[in-house]
C-alpha positions as CSV (number, residue, x, y, z in Angstrom):
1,X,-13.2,-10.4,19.8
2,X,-13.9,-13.4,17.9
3,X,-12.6,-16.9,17.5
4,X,-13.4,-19.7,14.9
5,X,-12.4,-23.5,15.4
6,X,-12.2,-24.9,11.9
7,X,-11.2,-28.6,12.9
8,X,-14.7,-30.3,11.4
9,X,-14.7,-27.7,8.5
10,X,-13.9,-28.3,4.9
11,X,-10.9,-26.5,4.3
12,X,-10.4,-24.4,1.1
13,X,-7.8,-24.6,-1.0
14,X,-5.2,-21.8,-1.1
15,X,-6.5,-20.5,-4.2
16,X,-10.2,-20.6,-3.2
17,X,-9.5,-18.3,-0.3
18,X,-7.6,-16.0,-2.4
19,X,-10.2,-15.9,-4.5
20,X,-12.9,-15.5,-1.6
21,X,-11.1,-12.3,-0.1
22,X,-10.4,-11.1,-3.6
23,X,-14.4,-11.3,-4.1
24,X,-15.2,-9.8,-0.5
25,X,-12.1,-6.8,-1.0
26,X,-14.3,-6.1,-4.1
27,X,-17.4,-6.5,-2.4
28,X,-16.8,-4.6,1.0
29,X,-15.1,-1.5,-1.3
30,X,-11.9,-2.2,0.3
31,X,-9.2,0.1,-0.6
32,X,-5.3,-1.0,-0.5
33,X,-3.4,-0.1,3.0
34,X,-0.3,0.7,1.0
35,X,0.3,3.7,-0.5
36,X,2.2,1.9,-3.8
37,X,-1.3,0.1,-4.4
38,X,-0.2,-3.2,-3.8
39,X,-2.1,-5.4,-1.6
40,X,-0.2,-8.2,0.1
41,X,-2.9,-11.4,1.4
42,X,-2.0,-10.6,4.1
43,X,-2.9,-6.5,4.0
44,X,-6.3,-8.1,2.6
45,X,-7.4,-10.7,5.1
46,X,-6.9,-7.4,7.4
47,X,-8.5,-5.0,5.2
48,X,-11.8,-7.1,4.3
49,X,-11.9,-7.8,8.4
50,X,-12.1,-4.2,9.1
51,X,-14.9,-3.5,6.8
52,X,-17.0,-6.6,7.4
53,X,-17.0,-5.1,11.0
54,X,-19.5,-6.8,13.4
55,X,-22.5,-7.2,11.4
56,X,-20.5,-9.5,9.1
57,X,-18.7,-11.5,12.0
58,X,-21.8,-12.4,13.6
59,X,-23.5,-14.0,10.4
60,X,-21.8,-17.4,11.4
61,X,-21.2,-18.6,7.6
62,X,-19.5,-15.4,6.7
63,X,-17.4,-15.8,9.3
64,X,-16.6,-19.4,8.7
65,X,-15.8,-18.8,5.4
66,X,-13.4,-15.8,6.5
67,X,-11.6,-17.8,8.6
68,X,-11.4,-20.4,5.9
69,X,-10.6,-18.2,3.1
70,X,-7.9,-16.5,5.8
71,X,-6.1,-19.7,6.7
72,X,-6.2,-21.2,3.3
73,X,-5.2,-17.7,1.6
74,X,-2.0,-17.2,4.3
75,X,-1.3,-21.5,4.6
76,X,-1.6,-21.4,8.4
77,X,-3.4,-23.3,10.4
78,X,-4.0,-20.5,12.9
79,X,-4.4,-17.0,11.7
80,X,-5.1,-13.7,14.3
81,X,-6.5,-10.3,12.8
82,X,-6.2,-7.7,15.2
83,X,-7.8,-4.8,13.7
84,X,-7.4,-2.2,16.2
85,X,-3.9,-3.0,16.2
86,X,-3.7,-3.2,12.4
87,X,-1.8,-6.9,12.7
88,X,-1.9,-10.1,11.5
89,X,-0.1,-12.6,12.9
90,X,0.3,-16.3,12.7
């Protein structure tokens, strides 16, 4: 489990974490959860948090920035991805 305290960070804008998860679903090979193709942000914050797995979480400015991108991307100020569970919740 991991938790990220942004109060301090710079925030991103809405459409610079869209475009951050947009870059890492590209990146990590992410493949949409739905079977219509369409991928919701919210499908994508969950999605790009399942392939970064630990090895991503643990570089501390990768994971900064996902929690940025995350809370800019879904405009809350308090975002949990629960991957085993498949959930994001706010």
């Amino acid at each position: 489990e991991f938790r990220f305290d942004l109060e301090g960070q710079e925030p991103m804008t809405h459409e610079g974490g869209r475009r951050w998860l947009d870059d890492q679903f590209t990146a990590l090979d992410c493949e949409p959860l739905r079977a219509s193709g369409k991928v919701l942000l919210a499908d994508k914050v969950l999605t790009v948090a399942l392939a970064a797995g630990t090895a991503l979480f643990n570089d501390p400015v990768w994971s900064r920035d996902f929690a940025r991108a995350a809370s800019a991307a879904l405009a809350k100020p308090v975002v949990r991805v629960d991957v085993p569970a498949m959930a994001v919740s706010f």
